[in-house]
C-alpha positions as CSV (number, residue, x, y, z in Angstrom):
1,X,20.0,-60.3,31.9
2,X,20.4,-58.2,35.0
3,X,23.8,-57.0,35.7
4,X,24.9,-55.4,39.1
5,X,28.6,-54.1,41.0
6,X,29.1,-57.6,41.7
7,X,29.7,-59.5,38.2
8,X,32.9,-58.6,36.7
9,X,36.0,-60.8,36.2
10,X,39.4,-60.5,35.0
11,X,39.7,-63.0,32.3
12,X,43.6,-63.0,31.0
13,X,47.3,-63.6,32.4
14,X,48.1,-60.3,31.9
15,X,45.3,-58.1,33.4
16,X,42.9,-57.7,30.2
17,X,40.3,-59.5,28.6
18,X,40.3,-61.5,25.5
19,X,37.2,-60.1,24.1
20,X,37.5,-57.9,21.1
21,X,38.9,-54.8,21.3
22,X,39.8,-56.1,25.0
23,X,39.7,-54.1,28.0
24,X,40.8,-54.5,31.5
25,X,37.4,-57.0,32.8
26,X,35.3,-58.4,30.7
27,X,31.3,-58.9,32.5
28,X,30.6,-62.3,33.8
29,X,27.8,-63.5,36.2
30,X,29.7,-65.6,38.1
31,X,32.2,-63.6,39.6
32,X,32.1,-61.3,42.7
33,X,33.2,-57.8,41.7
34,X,33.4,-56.5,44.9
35,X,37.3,-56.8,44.9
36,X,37.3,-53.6,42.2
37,X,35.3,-51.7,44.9
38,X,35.9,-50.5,48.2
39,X,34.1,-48.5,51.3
40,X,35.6,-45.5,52.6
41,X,34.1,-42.0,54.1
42,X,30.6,-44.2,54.1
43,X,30.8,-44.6,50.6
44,X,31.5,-47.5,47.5
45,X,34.1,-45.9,45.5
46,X,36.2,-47.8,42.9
47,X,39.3,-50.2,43.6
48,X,41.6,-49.0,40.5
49,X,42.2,-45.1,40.5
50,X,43.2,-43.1,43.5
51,X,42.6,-40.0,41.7
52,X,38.6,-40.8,41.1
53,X,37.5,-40.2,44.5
54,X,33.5,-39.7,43.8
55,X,31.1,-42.8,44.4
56,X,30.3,-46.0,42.7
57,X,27.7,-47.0,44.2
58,X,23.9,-47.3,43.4
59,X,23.3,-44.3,44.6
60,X,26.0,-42.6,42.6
61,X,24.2,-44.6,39.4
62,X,20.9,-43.4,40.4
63,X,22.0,-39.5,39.5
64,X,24.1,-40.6,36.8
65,X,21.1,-41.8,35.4
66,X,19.6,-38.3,36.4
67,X,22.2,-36.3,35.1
68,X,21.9,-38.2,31.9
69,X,18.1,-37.8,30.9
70,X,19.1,-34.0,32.1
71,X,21.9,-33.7,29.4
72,X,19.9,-35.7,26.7
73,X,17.2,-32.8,27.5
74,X,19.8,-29.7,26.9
75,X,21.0,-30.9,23.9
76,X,17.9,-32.4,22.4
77,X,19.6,-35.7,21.3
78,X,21.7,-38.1,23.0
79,X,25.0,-36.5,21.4
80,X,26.3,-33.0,19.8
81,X,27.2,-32.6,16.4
82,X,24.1,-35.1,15.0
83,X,25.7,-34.6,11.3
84,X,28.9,-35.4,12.2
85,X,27.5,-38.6,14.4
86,X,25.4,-40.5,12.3
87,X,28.1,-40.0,9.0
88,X,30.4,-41.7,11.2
89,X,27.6,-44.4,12.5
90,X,26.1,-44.7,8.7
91,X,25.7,-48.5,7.8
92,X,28.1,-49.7,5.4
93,X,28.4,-53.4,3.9
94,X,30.8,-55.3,5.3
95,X,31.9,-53.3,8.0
96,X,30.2,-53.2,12.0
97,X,30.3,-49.8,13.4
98,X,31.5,-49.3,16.9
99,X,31.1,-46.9,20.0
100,X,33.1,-46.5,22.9
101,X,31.7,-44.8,25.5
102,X,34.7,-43.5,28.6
103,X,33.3,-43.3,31.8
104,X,30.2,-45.0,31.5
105,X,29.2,-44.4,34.6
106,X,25.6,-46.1,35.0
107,X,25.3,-47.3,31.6
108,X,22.0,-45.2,30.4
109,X,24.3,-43.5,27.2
110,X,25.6,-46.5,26.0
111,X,22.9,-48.4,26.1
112,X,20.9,-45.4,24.6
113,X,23.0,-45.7,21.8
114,X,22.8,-49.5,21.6
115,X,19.2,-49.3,21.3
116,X,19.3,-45.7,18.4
117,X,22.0,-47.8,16.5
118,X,21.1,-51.3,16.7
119,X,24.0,-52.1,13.8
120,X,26.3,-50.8,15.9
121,X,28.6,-52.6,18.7
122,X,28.8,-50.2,21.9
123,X,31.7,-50.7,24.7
124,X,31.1,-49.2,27.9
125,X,34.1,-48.7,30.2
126,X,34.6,-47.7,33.5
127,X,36.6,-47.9,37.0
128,X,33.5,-49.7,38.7
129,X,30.9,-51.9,37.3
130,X,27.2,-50.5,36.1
131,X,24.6,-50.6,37.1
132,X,22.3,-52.1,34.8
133,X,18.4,-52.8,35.1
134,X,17.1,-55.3,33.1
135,X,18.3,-56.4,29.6
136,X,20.6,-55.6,27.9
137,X,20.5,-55.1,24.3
138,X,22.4,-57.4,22.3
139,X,24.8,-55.2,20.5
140,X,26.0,-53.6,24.2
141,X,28.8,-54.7,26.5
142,X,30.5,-53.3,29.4
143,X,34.2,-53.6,30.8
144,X,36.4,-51.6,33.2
145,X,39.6,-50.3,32.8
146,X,41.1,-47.6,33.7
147,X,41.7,-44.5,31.1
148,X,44.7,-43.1,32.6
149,X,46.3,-46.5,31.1
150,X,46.0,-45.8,27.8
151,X,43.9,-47.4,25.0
152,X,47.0,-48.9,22.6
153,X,44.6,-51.7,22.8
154,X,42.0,-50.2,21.1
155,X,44.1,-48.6,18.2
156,X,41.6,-48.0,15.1
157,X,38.7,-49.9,16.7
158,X,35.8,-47.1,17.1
159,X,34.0,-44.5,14.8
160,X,33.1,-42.7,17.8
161,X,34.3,-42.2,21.0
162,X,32.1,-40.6,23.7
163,X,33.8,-38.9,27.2
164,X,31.5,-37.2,29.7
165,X,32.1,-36.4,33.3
166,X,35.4,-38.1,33.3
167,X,37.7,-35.0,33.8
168,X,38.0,-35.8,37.9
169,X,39.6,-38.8,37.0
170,X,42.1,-38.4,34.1
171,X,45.6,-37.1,35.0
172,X,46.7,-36.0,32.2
173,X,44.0,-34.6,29.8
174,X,45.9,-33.7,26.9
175,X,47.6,-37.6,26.7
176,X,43.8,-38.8,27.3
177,X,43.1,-37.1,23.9
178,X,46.5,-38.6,22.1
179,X,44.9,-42.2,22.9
180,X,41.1,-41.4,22.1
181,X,42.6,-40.3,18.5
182,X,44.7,-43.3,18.0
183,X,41.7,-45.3,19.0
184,X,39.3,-43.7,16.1
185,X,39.0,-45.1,13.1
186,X,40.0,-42.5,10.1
187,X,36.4,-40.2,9.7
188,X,35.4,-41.4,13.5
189,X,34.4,-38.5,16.2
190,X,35.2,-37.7,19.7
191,X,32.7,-36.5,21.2
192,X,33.3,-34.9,24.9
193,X,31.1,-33.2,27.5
194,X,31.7,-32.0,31.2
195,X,30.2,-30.0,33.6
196,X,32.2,-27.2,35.3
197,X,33.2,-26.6,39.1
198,X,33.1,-23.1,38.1
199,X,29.4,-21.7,39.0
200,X,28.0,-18.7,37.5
201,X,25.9,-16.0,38.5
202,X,22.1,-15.2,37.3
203,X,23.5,-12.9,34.4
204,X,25.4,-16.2,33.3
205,X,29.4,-14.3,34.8
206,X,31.7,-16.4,36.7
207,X,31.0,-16.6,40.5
208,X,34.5,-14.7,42.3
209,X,35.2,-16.5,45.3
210,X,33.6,-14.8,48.7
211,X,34.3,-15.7,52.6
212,X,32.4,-16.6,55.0
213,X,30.6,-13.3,56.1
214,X,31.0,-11.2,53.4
215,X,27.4,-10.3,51.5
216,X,27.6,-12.5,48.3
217,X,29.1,-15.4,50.5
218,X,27.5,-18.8,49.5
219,X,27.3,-22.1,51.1
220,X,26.9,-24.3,47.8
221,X,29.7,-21.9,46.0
222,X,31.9,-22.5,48.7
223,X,31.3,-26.6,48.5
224,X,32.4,-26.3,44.7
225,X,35.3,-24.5,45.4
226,X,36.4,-27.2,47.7
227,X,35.4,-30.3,45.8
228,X,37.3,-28.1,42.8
229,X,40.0,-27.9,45.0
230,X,40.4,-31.6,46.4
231,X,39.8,-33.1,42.3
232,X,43.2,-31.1,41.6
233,X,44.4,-31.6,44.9
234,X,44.3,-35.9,43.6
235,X,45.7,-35.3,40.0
236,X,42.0,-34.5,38.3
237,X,42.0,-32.3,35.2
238,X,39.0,-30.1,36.3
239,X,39.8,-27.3,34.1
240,X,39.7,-29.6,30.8
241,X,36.2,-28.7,29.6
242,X,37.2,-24.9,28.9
243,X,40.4,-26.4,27.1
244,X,38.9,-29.3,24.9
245,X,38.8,-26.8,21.9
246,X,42.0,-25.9,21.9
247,X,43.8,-29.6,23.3
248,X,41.9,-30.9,20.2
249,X,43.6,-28.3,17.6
250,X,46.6,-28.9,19.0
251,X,46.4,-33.0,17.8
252,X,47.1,-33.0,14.0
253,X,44.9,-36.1,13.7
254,X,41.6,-33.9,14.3
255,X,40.3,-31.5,12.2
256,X,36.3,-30.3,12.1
257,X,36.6,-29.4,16.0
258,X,33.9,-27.5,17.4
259,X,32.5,-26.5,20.6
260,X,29.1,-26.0,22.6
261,X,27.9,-24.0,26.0
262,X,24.7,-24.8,28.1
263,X,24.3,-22.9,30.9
264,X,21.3,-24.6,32.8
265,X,19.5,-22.5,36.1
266,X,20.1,-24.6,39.4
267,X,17.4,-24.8,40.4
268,X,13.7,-23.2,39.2
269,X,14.1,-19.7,40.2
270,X,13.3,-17.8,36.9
271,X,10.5,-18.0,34.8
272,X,11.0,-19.9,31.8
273,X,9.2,-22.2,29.5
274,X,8.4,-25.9,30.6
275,X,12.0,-27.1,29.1
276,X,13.7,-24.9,31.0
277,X,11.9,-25.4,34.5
278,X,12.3,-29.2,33.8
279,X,15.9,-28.6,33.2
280,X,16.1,-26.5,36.4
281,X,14.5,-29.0,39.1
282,X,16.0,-31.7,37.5
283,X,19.5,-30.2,37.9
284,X,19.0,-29.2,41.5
285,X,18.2,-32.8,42.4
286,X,21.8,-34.0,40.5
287,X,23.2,-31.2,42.5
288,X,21.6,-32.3,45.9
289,X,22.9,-35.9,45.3
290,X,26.2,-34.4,43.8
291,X,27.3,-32.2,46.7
292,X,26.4,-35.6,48.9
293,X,28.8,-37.1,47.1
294,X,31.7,-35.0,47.6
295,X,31.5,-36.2,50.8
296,X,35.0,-38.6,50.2
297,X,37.1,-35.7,48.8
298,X,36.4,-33.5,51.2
299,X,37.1,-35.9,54.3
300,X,40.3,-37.3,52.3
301,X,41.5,-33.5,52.2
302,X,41.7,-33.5,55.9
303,X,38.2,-31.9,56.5
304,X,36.3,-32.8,60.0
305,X,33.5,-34.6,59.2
306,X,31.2,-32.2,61.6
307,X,32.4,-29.5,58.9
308,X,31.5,-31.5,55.8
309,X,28.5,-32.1,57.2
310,X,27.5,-28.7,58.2
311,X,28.7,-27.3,54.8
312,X,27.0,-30.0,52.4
313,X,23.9,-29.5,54.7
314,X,23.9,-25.7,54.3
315,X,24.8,-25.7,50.5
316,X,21.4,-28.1,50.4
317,X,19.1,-25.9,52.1
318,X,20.5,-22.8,49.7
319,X,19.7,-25.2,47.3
320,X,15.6,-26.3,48.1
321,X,14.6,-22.9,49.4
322,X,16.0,-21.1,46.4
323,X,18.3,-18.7,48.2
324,X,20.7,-18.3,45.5
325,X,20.3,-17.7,41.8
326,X,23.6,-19.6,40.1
327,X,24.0,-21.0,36.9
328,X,26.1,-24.5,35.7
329,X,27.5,-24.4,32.4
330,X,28.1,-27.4,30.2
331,X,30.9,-27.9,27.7
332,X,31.0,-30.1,24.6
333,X,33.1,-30.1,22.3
334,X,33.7,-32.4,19.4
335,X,36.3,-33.8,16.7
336,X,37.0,-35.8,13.3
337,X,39.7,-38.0,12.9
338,X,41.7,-37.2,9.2
């Protein structure tokens, strides 16, 4: 079965489906999707959260699926805290383990997981339907809803709950935790992982904001800065992946928390070992397709679109030729439900 943005339906009176541990809209083939997307500023975004303003289209997918095999590289696995994982994923008679993966994007980590725990049931949700080549395996479903609603219908239903990339769209990051606990089973794990607007320099410091002019002034730096600014601007919780430690200690259903860094070169311009320069190139691609993707929160901020395009263009040609040396970091942190 081939599933695409066009084959999701609402399937109850009051907005969710009737599936187990329902959701929003349950996948069917029959039934045009398009009404949960919309065009604007040249792009698909989604049809259900205002403050989610990146694409949800294929080409959106496409470097989801980049960014995916790029992360899955950094940490060596498809998840942190392995240990922690599988305890929570170990068979046990009578009982079907399940995974709920938040923001799930193009599909490629749940499905991933699908396939490394085929005893395992695995929910993908998100605000726009996947995109999904071929089969699907049997044990892997997707349905969209919309996070900042809660997840009272999920109480107790997972023993692990996966988050990544979805701080641009949550409102409210700490609440967003509340429900993910409530949703664990007792002994389940959060796991959650984000990229940061903040760049860094070659010696892995934070980037300080420059103008236009001055010596360390950077087009790309200055295209973060603003698509920072616009995700706060529409209600995102940007700054979450620095707080995830501590917004999990502060929710007396965790305990084991721990936390992660990868910093990853943008781009191949040190010499490292072949990980590393695989990790590099790949990233500068996401980032090429990322900063093209900004595109809708910069024109919805009130920027010209001669100016979006000038900057994005600029930023890409720093980009290719290599003329700056930043870092991105990664931040994962994790959690056990008591």
């Amino acid at each position: 079965m081939t599933t695409n943005q066009d084959e999701f339906v609402d399937t109850s009176s009051d907005g969710r489906s009737a599936s187990p541990a329902p959701s929003m809209y349950s996948f069917s083939s029959s039934v045009d999707g398009r009404t949960m997307l919309r065009e604007a500023y040249g792009r698909i975004l989604n049809n259900q959260n205002d403050t989610y303003f990146l694409p949800a289209d294929n080409e959106e997918h496409r470097r989801l699926d980049l960014q995916h095999q790029i992360i899955t590289l950094a940490l060596g696995s498809l998840y942190p805290a392995p240990n922690l994982v599988r305890r929570a994923l170990a068979p046990r008679p009578g009982k079907t383990a399940a995974i709920l993966d938040v923001g799930t994007g193009s599909g490629s980590w749940a499905i991933d997981m699908a396939k490394q725990f085929p005893h395992c049931s695995v929910v993908g949700v998100d605000l726009a339907p996947p995109r999904v080549d071929g089969d699907l395996p049997p044990n892997c479903r997707f349905e969209i809803d919309d996070a900042n609603l809660g997840f009272s219908h999920y109480r107790e239903s997972f023993d692990v709950i996966h988050a990544r990339s979805v701080s641009a769209g949550i409102r409210d990051f700490p609440q967003f935790l509340e429900e993910l606990a409530q949703a664990l089973r007792p002994g389940g794990v959060v796991l959650l992982g984000d990229g940061e607007m903040q760049l860094y320099d070659e010696w892995q410091e934070p980037l300080a904001y420059s103008t236009q002019g001055s010596s360390d002034f950077s087009w790309l730096h200055s295209v973060f800065f603003a698509g920072y600014n616009a995700m706060k601007s529409r209600g995102g919780s940007v700054d979450s992946p620095s707080m995830n430690p501590t917004w999990l200690r502060n929710i007396d259903a965790f305990t084991d928390v721990g936390w992660h860094k990868v910093y990853i070169p943008l781009g191949p311009w040190r010499c490292g070992d072949e990980r590393e320069l695989l990790l590099a190139e790949m990233l500068r691609e996401d980032c090429l397709r990322y900063i093209a993707g900004l595109g809708p929160y910069l024109l919805s901020e009130g920027y010209f679109p001669e100016s979006v395009e000038m900057m994005t263009r600029e930023a890409a040609t720093e980009l290719r030729e290599l003329r700056v040396r930043f870092h991105t970091r990664w931040s994962f942190a994790w959690a056990v439900k008591k």
